[in-house]
N, C-alpha and C positions, 0 to 999 in steps of 0.2 A: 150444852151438848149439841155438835151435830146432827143434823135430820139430813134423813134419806128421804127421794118421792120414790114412790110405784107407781110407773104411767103401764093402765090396766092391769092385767089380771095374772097371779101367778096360781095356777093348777094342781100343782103335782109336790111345791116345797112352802105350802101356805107356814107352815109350824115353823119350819127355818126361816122365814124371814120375820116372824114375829116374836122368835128368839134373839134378834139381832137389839130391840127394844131396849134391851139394857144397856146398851153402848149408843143407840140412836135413836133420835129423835125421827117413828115414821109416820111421812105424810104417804097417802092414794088419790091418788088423781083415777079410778076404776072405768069411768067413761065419759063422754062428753063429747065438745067438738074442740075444732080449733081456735076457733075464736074462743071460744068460754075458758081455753087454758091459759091465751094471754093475755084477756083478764086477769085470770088469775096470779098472772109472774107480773105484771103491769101494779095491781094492789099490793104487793109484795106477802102475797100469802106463802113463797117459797125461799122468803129472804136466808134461810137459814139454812138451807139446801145445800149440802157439798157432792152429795151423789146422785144420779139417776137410777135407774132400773127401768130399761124400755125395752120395745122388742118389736120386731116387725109388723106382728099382729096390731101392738099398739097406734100403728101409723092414720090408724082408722079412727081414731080420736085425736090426733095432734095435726095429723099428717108429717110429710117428711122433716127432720132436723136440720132444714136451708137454715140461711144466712138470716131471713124473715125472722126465723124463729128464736135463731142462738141471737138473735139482738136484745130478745127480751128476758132472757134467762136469769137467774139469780145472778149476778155478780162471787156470791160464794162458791157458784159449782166448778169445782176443780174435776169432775167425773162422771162419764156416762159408761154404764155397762149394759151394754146390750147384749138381748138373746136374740141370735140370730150368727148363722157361719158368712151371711149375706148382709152387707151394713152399707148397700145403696142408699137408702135412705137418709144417710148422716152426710153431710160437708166436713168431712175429715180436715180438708183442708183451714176450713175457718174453722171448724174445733180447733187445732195447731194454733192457730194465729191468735187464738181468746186463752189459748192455757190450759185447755180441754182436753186431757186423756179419754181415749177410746177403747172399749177390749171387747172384743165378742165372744164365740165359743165356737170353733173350731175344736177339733178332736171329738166331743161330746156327738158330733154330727156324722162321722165319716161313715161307719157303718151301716144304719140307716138308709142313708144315702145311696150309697155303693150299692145295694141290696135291692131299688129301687130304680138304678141304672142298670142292673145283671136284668132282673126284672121287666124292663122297659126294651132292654140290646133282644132280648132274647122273643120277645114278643112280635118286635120288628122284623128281625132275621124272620120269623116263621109266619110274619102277618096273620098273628093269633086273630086281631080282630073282626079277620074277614071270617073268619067258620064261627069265632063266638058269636055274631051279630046275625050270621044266616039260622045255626039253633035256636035264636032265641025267635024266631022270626018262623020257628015250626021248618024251617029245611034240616037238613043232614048235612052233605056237606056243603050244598048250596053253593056258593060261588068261591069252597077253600081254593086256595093256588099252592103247585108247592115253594115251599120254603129254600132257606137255605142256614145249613149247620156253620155253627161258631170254628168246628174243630180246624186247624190249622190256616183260619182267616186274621189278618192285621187288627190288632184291635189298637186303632190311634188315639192316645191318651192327650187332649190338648189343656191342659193345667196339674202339673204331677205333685199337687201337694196330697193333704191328707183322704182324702175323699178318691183323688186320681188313684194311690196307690193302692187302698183298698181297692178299687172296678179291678186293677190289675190284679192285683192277689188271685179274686176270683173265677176274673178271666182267662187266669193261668190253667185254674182245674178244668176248663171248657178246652183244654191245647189251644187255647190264641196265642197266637206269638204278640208282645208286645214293644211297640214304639211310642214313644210321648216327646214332646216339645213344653219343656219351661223358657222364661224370659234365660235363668240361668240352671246350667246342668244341675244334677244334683250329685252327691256324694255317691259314692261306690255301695257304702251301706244301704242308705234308701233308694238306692237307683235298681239292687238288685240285677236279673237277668233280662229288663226292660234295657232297650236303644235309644239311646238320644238323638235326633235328627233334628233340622232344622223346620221351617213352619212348614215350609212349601213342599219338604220331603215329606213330612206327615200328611198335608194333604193328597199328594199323589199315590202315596202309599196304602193308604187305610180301606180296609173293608168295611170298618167300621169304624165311626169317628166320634168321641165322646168329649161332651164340653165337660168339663172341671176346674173353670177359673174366675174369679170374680170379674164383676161387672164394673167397667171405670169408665169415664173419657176414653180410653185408648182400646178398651175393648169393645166398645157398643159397636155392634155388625162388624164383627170379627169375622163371620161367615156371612158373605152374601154373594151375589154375582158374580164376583171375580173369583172367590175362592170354587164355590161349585165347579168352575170351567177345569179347575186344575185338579178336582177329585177323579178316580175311577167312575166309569160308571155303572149304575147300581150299587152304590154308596149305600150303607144303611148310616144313620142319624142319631145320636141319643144326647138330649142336653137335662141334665135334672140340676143346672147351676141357676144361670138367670136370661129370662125368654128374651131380653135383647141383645144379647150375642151374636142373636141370628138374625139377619133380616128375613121377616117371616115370609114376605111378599116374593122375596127371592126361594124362598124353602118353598113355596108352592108352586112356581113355577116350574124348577129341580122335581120337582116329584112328577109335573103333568108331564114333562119332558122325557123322564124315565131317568136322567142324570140319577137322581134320590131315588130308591126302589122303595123304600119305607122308612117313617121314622120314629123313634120313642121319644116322646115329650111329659115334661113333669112340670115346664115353666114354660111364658109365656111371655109375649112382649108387653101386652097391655092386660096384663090380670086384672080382674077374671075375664077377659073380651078376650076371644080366641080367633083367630082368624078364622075366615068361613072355608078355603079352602084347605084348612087341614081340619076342620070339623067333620067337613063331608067327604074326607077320602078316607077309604077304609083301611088302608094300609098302611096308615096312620096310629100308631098306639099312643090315646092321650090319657095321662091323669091329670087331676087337679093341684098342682102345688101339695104333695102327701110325702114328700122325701123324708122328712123326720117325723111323721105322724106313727110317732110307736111310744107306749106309756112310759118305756125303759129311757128312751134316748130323750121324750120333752122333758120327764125328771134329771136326767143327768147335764141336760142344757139348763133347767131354771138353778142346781143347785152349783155350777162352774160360773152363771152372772151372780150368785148369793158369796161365791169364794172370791169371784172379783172384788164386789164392794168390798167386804168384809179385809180384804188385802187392802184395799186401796184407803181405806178411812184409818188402820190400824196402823200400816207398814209405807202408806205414800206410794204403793205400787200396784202394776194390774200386773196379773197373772198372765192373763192372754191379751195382752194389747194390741192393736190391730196393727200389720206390717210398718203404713207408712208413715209409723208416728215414733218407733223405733230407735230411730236416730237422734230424735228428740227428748221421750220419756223414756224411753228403755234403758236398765240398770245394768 
């Protein structure tokens, strides 16, 4: 029989995946370090292994899925399914080159998300944090500034997959007009009453500028220095994708300049280390990495990586494979 692992913990589809027992054989790897897992693939405690189950959170016991690590993996795994709409962590590329299908969960996320970006544009635009922080500090309004409304401001969508087109939806009932830039357009159906432009149009254009694109080689400081020059100024900022998209060093300078009037932040470049200069600017709206933190959306992400494997050991196939492996595993 094949065996599945679970690198840490599944919350919310404990029962689904210890139904799957009758077709697989399942190993837990629950916590530890790194070292002590390649021990354990080194003794061949996972020799029998064809599928993963990891997730972002897991990274904190394995650490990321480099080249280091996929060298000592079972020779059986044909399959890692992660939870996460974000799979920096994984070397797609040498998974490809070992025979390693990859799938994430996108769709399961967008919502969420998008709800957390509306949340974050909208905090920015009105620099909630300056009047929240003076009340709690026993002022009134203490040092509030006024704001600035969404209604007929560019809300620039820069990645229009699933997550971009949800901000947009939303940001339609706010009357923002919207413009977005993908690598490629999209279809007339998903494109909707959104404009395509290209990067540098988006950047001149935007009131508001939202990240919604995965993090690669080609995007790490997609925004730094040079793009800022080419924004409006008093730009508002919202990234709830991944904190190195932006050069942060550069987003703080933007801000003391006035370029960047405020920003909404969910991610960060060096999680959990936040830079100090958007710590301490008030017009700054930060969360903690909480864009999927809702009971609905973790369960519908652990039970889309449970429909992966379950595809993938029964059928030879992922459900949601990640883009760049497409051309390879894709049916």
């Amino acid at each position: 029989m094949p065996a599945a692992l679970l690198i840490g913990a599944i919350t919310h589809s404990r029962k689904e995946w210890e139904d799957l027992a009758s077709t697989l054989t399942l190993q837990e790897f629950p916590s530890g370090s790194r070292e002590e897992f390649i021990r354990n693939c080194q003794a061949g405690q996972y020799d029998e292994v064809e599928v993963i189950y990891r997730s972002n959170t897991s990274t904190k016991f394995t650490g990321p899925f480099d080249a280091e690590l996929l060298a000592v993996l079972p020779k059986s795994l044909k399959y890692i399914c992660h939870n996460g709409a974000g799979y920096d962590n994984i070397d797609i590329s040498a998974c490809t080159e070992k025979g390693i299908a990859v799938s994430s969960t996108p769709v399961a996320v967008n919502n969420a998300t998008a709800d957390v970006g509306i949340f974050l544009m909208i905090g920015a635009l009105r620099q909630a944090y300056v009047a929240l922080s003076a009340l709690r500090d026993g002022q009134w309004l203490g040092k509030a500034t006024l704001g600035r409304d969404p209604q007929g401001k560019v809300l620039g969508i820069l990645g229009m997959g699933g997550i971009g087109r949800e901000m947009a939806t939303r940001a339609q009932a706010f009357g923002m007009k919207i413009q977005y830039h993908n690598r490629t357009r999209l279809s007339p159906e998903l494109e909707g009453t959104a404009t395509y432009v290209s990067f540098d149009e988006l950047l001149a254009n935007a009131d508001v500028l939202s990240l919604n694109l995965a993090l690669n080689a080609s995007t790490r400081h997609i925004i730094g220095e040079t793009e800022f020059r080419k924004m409006k100024d008093g730009v508002v900022l919202v990234n709830t994708a991944r904190g190195a998209l932006i050069d942060e060093k550069a987003l703080v300078r933007a801000l003391d300049e006035g370029k960047v009037l405020s920003a909404g932040l969910d991610v960060y470049e060096n999680e959990p280390e936040i830079e100090p200069g958007l710590v301490n600017n008030p017009r700054v709206m930060l969360l903690p990495h909480i864009g999927t933190m809702t009971y609905e959306t973790q369960r519908e992400m652990e039970l889309l990586v449970l429909s992966n494997l379950r595809s993938a050991v029964e059928k030879g196939e992922m459900i949601t494979l990640v883009p760049e492996q497409k051309k390879v595993f894709g049916k």
